[in-house]
Structure formats: C-alpha cells, structure tokens
C-alpha positions as CSV (number, residue, x, y, z in Angstrom):
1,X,111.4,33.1,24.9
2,X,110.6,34.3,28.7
3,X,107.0,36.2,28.5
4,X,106.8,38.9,30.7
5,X,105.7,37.5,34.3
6,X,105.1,40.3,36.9
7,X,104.1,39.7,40.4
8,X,100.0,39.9,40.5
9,X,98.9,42.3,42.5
10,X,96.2,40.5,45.7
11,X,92.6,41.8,45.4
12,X,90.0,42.0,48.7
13,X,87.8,39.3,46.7
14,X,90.5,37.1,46.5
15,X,90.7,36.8,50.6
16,X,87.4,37.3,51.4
17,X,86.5,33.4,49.9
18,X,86.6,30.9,52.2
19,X,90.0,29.2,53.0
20,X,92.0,31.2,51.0
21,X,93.7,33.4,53.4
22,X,94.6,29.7,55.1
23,X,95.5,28.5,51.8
24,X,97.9,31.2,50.5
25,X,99.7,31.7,53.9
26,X,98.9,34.7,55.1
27,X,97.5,35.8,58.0
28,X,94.6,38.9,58.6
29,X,97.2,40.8,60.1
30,X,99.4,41.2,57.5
31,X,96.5,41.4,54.4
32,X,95.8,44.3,56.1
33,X,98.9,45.6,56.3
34,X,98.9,45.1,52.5
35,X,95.7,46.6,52.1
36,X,96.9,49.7,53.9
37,X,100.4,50.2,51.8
38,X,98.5,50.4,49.0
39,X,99.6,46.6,47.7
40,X,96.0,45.8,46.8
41,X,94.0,47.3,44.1
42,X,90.2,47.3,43.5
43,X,88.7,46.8,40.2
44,X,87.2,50.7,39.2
45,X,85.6,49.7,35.9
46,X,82.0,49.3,35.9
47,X,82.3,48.4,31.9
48,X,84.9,47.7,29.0
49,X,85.0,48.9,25.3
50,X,86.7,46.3,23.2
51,X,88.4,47.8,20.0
52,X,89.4,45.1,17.7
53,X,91.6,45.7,14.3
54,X,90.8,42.9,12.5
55,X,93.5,42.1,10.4
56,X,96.7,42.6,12.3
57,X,97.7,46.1,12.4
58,X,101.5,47.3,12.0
59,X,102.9,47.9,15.2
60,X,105.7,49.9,13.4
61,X,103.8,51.7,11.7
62,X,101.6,53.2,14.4
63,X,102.6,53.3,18.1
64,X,106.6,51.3,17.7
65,X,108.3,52.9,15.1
66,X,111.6,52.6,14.3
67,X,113.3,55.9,12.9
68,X,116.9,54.5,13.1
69,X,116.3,51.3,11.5
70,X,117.8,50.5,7.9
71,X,115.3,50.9,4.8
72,X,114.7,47.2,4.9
73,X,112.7,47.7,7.9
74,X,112.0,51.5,8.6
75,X,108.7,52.1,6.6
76,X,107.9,55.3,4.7
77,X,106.4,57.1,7.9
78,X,107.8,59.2,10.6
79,X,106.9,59.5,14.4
80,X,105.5,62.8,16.0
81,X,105.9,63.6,19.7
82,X,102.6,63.5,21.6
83,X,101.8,65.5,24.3
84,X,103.6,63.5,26.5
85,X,107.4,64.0,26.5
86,X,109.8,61.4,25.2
87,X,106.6,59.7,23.4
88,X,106.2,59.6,19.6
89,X,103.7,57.7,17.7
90,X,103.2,57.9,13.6
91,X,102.9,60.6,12.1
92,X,99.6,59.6,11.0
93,X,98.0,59.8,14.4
94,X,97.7,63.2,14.6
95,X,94.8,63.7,17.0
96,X,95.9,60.8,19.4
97,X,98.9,62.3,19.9
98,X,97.6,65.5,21.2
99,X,96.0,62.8,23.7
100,X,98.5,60.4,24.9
101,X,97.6,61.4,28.5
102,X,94.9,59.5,28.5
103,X,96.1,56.0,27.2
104,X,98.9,53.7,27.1
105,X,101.1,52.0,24.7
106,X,101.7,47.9,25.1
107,X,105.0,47.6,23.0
108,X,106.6,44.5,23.1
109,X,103.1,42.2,23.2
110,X,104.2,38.4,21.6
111,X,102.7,35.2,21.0
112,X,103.2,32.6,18.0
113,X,99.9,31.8,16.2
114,X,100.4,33.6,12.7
115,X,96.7,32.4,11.4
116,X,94.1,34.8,11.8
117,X,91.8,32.9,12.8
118,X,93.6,31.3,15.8
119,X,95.2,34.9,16.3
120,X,91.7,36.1,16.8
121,X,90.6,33.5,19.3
122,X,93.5,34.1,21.5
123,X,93.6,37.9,21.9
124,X,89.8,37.9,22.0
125,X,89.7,35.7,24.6
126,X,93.1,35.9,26.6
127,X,93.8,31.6,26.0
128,X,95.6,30.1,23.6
129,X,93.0,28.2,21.5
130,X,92.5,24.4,22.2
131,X,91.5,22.2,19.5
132,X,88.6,20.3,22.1
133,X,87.8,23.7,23.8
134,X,86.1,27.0,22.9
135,X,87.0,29.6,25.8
136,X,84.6,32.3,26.1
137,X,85.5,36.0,24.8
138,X,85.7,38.9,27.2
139,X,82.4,39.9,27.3
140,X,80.8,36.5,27.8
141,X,82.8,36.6,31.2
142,X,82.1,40.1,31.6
143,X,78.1,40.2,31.2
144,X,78.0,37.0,33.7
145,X,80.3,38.7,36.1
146,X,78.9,42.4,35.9
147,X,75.1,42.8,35.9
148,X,73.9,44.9,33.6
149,X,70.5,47.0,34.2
150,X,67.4,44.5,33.0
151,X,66.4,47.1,30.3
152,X,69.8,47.4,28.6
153,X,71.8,44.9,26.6
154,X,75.0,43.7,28.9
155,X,76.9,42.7,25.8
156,X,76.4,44.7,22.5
157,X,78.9,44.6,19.2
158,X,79.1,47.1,16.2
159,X,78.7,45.6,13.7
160,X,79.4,41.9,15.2
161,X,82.0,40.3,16.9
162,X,84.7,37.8,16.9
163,X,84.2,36.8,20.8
164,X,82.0,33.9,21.2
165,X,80.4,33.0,24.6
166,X,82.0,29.7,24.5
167,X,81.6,26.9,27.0
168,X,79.5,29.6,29.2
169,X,76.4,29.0,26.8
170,X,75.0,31.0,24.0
171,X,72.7,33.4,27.0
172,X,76.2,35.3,27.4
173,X,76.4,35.9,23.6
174,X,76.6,39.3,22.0
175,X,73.4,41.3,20.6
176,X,75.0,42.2,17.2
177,X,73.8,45.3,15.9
178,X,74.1,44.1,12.2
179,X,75.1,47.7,11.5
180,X,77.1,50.4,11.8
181,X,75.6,54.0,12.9
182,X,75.7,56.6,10.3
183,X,76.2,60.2,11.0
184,X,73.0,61.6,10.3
185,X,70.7,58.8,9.7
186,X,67.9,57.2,12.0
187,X,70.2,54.1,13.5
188,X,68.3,50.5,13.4
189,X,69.8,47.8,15.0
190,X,69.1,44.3,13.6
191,X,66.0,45.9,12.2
192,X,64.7,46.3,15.7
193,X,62.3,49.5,15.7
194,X,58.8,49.9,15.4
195,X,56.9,49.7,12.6
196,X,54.1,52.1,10.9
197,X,50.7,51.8,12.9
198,X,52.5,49.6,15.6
199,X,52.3,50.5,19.3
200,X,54.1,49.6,22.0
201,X,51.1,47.9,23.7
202,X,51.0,45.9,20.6
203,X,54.7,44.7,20.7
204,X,53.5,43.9,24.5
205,X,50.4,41.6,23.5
206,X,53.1,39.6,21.1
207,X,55.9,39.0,23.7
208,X,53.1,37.7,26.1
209,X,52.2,34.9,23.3
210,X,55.9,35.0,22.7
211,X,56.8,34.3,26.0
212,X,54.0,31.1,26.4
213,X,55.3,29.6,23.8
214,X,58.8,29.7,24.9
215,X,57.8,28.0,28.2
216,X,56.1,25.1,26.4
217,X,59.1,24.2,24.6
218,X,61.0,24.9,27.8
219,X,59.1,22.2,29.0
220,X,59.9,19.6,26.4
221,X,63.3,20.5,26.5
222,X,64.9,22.2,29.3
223,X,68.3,21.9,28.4
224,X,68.3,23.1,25.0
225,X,70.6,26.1,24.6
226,X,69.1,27.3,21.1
227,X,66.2,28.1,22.9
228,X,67.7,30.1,25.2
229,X,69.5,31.8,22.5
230,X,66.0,32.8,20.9
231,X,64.5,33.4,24.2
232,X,67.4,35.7,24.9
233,X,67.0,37.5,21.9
234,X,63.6,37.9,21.8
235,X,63.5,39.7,25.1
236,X,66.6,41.8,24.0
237,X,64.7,43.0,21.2
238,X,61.5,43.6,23.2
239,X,63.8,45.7,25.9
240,X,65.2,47.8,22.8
241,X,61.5,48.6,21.6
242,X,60.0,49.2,25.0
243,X,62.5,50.6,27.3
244,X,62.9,53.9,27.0
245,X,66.7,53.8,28.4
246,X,67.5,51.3,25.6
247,X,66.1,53.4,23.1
248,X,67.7,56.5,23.7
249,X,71.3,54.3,24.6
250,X,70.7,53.6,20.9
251,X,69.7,57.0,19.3
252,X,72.2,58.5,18.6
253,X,71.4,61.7,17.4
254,X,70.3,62.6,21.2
255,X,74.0,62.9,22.1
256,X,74.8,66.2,23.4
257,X,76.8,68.7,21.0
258,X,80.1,69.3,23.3
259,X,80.5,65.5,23.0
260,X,79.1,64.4,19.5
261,X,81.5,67.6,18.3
262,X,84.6,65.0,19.2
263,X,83.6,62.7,16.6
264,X,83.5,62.5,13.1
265,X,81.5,61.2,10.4
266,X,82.6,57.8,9.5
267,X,81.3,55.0,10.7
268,X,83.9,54.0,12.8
269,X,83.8,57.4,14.6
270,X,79.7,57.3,15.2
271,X,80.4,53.6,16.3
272,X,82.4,55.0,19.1
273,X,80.3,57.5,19.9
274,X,77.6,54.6,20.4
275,X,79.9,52.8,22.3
276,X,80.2,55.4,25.1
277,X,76.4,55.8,25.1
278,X,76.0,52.2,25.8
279,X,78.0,52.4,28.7
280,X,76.7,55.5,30.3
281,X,73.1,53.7,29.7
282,X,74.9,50.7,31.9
283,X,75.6,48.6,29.0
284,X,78.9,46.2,30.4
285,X,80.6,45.3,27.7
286,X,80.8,46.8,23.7
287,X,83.1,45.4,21.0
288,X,83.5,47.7,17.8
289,X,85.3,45.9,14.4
290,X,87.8,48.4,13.0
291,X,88.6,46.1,9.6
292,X,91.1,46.2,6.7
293,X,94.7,45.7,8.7
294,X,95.6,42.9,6.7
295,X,98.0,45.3,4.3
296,X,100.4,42.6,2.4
297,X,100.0,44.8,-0.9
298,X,100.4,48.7,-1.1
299,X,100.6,48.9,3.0
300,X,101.7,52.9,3.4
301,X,98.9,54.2,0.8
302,X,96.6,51.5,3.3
303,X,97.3,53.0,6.2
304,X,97.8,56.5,5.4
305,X,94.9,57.6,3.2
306,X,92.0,54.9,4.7
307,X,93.1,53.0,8.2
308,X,95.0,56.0,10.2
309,X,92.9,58.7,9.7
310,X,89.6,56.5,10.7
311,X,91.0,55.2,13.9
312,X,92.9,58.5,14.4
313,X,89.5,60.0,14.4
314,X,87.2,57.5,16.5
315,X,90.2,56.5,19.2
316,X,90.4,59.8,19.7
317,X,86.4,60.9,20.3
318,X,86.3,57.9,22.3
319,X,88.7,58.6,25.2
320,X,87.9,62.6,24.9
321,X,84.4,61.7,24.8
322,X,84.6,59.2,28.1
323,X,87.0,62.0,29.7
324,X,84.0,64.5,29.6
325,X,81.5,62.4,30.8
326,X,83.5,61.6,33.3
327,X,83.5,57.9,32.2
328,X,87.3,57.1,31.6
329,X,87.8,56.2,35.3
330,X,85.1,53.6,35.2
331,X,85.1,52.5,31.9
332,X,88.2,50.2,30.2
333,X,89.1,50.6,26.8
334,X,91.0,47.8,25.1
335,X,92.1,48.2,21.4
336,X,94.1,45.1,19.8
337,X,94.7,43.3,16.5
338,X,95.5,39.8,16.5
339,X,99.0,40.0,15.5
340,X,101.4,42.3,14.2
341,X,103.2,42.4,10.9
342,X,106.6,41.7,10.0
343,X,109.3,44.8,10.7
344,X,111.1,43.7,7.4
345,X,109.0,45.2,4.4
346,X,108.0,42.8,1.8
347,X,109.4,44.8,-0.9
348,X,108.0,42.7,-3.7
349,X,104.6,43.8,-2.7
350,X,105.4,46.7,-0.4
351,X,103.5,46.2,2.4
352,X,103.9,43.7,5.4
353,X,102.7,39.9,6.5
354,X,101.9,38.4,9.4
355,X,103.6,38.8,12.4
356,X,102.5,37.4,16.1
357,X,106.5,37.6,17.4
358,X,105.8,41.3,18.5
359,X,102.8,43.6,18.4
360,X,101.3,46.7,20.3
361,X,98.3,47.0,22.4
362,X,96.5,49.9,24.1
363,X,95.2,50.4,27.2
364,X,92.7,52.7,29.1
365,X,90.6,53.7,31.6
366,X,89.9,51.9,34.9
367,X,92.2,52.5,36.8
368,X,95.1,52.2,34.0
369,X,97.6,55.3,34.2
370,X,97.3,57.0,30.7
371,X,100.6,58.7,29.5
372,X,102.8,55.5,29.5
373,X,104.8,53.4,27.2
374,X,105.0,50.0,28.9
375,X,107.2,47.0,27.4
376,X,110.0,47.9,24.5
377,X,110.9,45.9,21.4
378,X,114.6,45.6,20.2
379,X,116.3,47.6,17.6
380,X,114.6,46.2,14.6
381,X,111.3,45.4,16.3
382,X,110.9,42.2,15.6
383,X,111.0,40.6,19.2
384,X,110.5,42.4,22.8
385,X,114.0,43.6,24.2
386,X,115.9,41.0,26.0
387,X,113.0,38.6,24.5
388,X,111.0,39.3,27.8
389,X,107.5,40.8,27.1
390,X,104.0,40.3,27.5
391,X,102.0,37.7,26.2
392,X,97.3,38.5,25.5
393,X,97.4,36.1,28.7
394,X,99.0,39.0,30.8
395,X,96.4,41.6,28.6
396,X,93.6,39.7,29.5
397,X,94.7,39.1,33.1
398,X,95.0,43.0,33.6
399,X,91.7,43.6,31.4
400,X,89.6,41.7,34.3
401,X,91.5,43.1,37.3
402,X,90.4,46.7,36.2
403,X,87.0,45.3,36.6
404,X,87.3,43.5,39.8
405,X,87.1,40.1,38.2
406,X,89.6,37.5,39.5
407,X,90.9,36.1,36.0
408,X,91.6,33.0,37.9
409,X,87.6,32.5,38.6
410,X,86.6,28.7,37.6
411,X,83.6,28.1,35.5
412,X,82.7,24.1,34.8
413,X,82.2,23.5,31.4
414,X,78.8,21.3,30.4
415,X,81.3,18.0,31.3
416,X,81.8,19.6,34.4
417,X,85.3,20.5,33.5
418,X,86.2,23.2,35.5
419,X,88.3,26.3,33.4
420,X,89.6,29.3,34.7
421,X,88.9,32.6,33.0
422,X,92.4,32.9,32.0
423,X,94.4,30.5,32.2
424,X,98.4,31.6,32.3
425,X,98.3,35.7,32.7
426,X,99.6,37.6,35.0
427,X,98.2,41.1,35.8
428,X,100.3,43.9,34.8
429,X,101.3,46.2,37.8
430,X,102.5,48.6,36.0
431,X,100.1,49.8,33.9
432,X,98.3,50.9,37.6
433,X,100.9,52.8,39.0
C-alpha cells in the first residue's frame, strides 16, 4: 500500500541553519519569494494536548461511518450532520457536532501493528517501534524543544501516560498526576500538597538538605540517570507546593464559571478542563487517558451508554473552553487510539477486534483549519480509498510543524547514534490551508 506522501511544506528554521540553503539548492532569492507566497508556515502552538483512547476506538462508529454499507459491516448507529455542511459524525456525538468548526477529522489513517502494545508506541511516538530502540513520545521532544516557565511542570499526564521519554533520558519524562480531578473535590496530585502544621518555609528548609544530598551523589556518579529522575521530581514537587502559578494551574475549582460551565462532571471532562489550565499556566505538553475502547464483546451498549457520552462531553469543553480563552490558536490538540477496529462486526460477540488497516484521528488548534474532513476510506472502510492515506508518521510530522519543531531534528542517542524525531512523515499541508 502507498501511504499518503504530501509535499512538506519549508519552515524559516529550516534555512536559517548553516549550509542548508547550499545544501537543498536554493538560493535567498527565491526562499524569499516562497516566504512571501505564503509557501512557508510558522509553527503557532506554544503547547499540545494529547488525547489518547487507549484501546483502539471504532472509527466507524464515531467520525467514518458507513450508512450504506450492508449489515455485516454497518453498525447499529446512525450519523448526524454537524454544523458543518456535508459533515456527519455518530449519532452519539451530539455536542461535537454542534462544534465541528473547530476540529478536523483524519479518515483514512493506516498502519499494520494490530498489538496494543506496539500500536501504542507507534502512534504515541510517530516511529514504528524498533526492537533495539525506544523513541521518545511527543512530549519528551516537546518539553526539550519548548521551554516551559521554571515554576510549572513542561510535561504533565492525567492520570499517566503511555509516552516514554526514551533515548532522550528520564529528565524529559512526564509528572504523572496519579489521579484524575473530581468535580468538586480538593484535587492532589501524587499526593503533593501540604500537610497540617506544614509551612512553606518548612518545605524550603527540606529541599535545601534535599538538594545537598543530591549533589553528593552527583558527585559519585555523574552519569546516573535515576538520579536525575529523583532530582527532577523532587524539584517538580517542590515547584507544585511553592509556586503559586503551579498551585493554582492545579486548583481547579478556581476556574472561572463561563468556562468550567463547558464541562461536566466526569472525570474525563474535569481532566480536560485541567488540561487547558495547564497550558494557559505555560505548561507545554498534557496527555489525558480516555480508556475502555477495546469493545470485542457488547461494542454498541460500550459505546453508547459509557464511551460516547464521556468523550462527547470532555472533547467538547476542551476545544470550546480553549476557543474562549483564546487558546485554540496556540494550543494543538491531538486525540488518537492506537488502532481502529475491524468494519466487519464480529457477530458472535457483537462487537469489533483490532484493526490498524484504517483508523481516524483528530486534529486541532495551531494553526490546523477546523471544519475539515481530510483523507477518505473506501466503501466498506476497511482501507483508505485508492489504498493511499496517511500513516502516525505523517500525524506526528504535522503535530511538530504546528509547533515549529522540525520533525527531522537529530538527537544522538547515549551510543551517539544520531535519530531523527520522526523518522518517515511527511507534514500534512492540508490540514493548514
């Protein structure tokens, strides 16, 4: 099959490194000229919100359904129009419909690993997993590319997440919450708060000893990246307490009525409100697990009664929410499973299995024109039309262009390997214009 390849659109970083103008052919004269029609794009995102449905959600059961299919394949659902014309999603996705205009549909997204595991690493990462490799996830990249404010964690995930930092070192690792914000409660994260009695001078005092002992072992063992996984937690823990920004990016019963009104009560829904305080705080990068896709048995009462309403409800907040603060322009919201699941029902089960051969994705934010449908599977969905679509590679590619990052930046590995951030996609064009 022919993925998807579309002609990468040049960005001002990419000329302004030494040699390259020399080493791509062209001259000053006509970069400019390029610059000027509009041919290169910079990055707008300052941050990304990562969505992932663990599980592998069905793609034609949610944004690529297929009405005219036969009953083999159809599903029990029906689409709806969204307020964009010539647009339908499910039927279950009420409140998203009402605001298509602000994201876009992937259909047509294809790869082969069926495993969830492997699935996971790919999509979560934009490579194909390597048995001798681990490839860092998105925000790994993303917290060593962007800085983040010294007071706020650059890379936070609700509850956890599946991205690992990879070959870049366990200092580029997530801060994982441990927990999901409940609408309501006082929030906690890793049981990070202040205790009865304890001051903030006190918590001071201890990250002084804290911090002399972590130079003493320093100085036995330099190298040792455990260490600088404690160190780095120990200080994002004592920025959580101390800062006052990082506090109140966390509190989430601070957040304005005319935005918290968006959301709902699940957990999912106060996760993505937390998400968009984390960016407006200057947080770069915030992965929320979205669970349960894996629907081999009893798939429609799955999706309809648990799983659609839930992400219905928190998609929805969080791209109204990011609209009103006026964070959608700088802020990219990627939402993904790791595969989809097959278009012919298991009927012996009712429900659907894994299926990588074609999937959806969505898109938002950062530059990305909301109110598309990019990409098309064939009749029955089960491959992209003309079996040309777009592989996580291109995904990936697109994610880091939004955010000025060149995805073909080269880190070296601790064998001095040198890697690219991704290492086959191209950037999709069209989800910019």
């Amino acid at each position: 099959m022919t993925l998807h390849s579309n002609c990468e659109g040049a960005t001002r970083r990419d000329f302004l490194k030494v040699g390259a103008i020399g080493a791509t052919g062209l001259t000053m004269s006509s970069y400019l000229r390029m610059v000027e029609a509009g041919q290169v794009k910079e990055g707008k995102a300052k941050a990304a919100i990562f969505v992932n449905l663990n599980g592998g959600p069905s793609h034609m059961d949610t944004f690529d359904l297929k009405p005219d299919a036969p009953d083999t394949h159809r599903g029990e659902f029906n689409p709806i129009d969204t307020n964009v014309p010539g647009i339908q999603i499910s039927e279950h996705l009420p409140k998203l419909a009402k605001c298509q205009n602000l994201f876009t549909i992937l259909r047509g997204v294809s790869h082969t690993l069926g495993a969830h595991r492997l699935g996971t690493e790919y999509v979560n990462s934009g490579n194909r997993p390597l048995p001798s490799l681990e490839y860092p996830g998105y925000g790994a990249v993303i917290s060593k590319e962007l800085n983040a404010p010294q007071d706020i964690p650059a890379f936070v995930a609700i509850p956890k997440s599946a991205q690992k930092p990879g070959f870049l070192g366990v200092r580029y690792a997530a801060l994982n919450t441990g927990s999901t914000p409940q609408f309501g409660q006082p929030y906690s994260v890793r049981g990070i708060k202040l205790g009865s009695g304890v001051t903030i001078s006190e918590v001071e005092k201890r990250q002084n000893l804290l911090r002399d002992l972590d130079t003493t072992f320093r100085n036995v063992e330099k190298d040792n990246q455990l260490l600088d996984g404690l160190d780095r937690f120990s200080q994002q823990a004592y920025y959580m307490i101390t800062s006052k920004a990082s506090r109140e990016a966390f509190d989430i019963s601070r957040e304005p009525k005319e935005s918290a009104s968006l959301f709902g009560e699940d957990g999912f829904d106060q996760s993505c409100l937390l998400a968009t305080r984390l960016v407006e705080a200057g947080t770069r990068f915030v992965t929320i697990e979205l669970g349960g896709w894996d629907t081999h048995r009893d798939g429609w009462n799955a999706l309809k009664d648990r799983k659609l309403p839930v992400l219905d409800s928190g998609l929805a907040g969080l791209f109204q929410s990011l609209e009103l603060k006026g964070l959608l322009d700088t802020t990219t919201v990627f939402v993904t499973g790791e595969f989809g699941r097959t278009p012919k029902i298991n009927t012996e089960r009712v429900g659907r299995d894994h299926y990588p051969r074609c999937m959806f994705m969505l898109m938002a934010g950062g530059g990305v024109k909301g109110g598309q449908v990019i990409g098309e599977s064939n009749a029955l969905a089960t491959l992209p039309k003309d079996e040309v679509g777009f592989s996580p590679d291109d995904v990936a590619a697109s994610l880091y262009h939004t955010l000025g990052i060149d995805h073909h930046t080269e880190y070296d590995t601790n064998t001095g390997r040198p890697i690219m951030v991704v290492r086959d996609g191209k950037v999709i064009t069209e989800l910019f214009s």
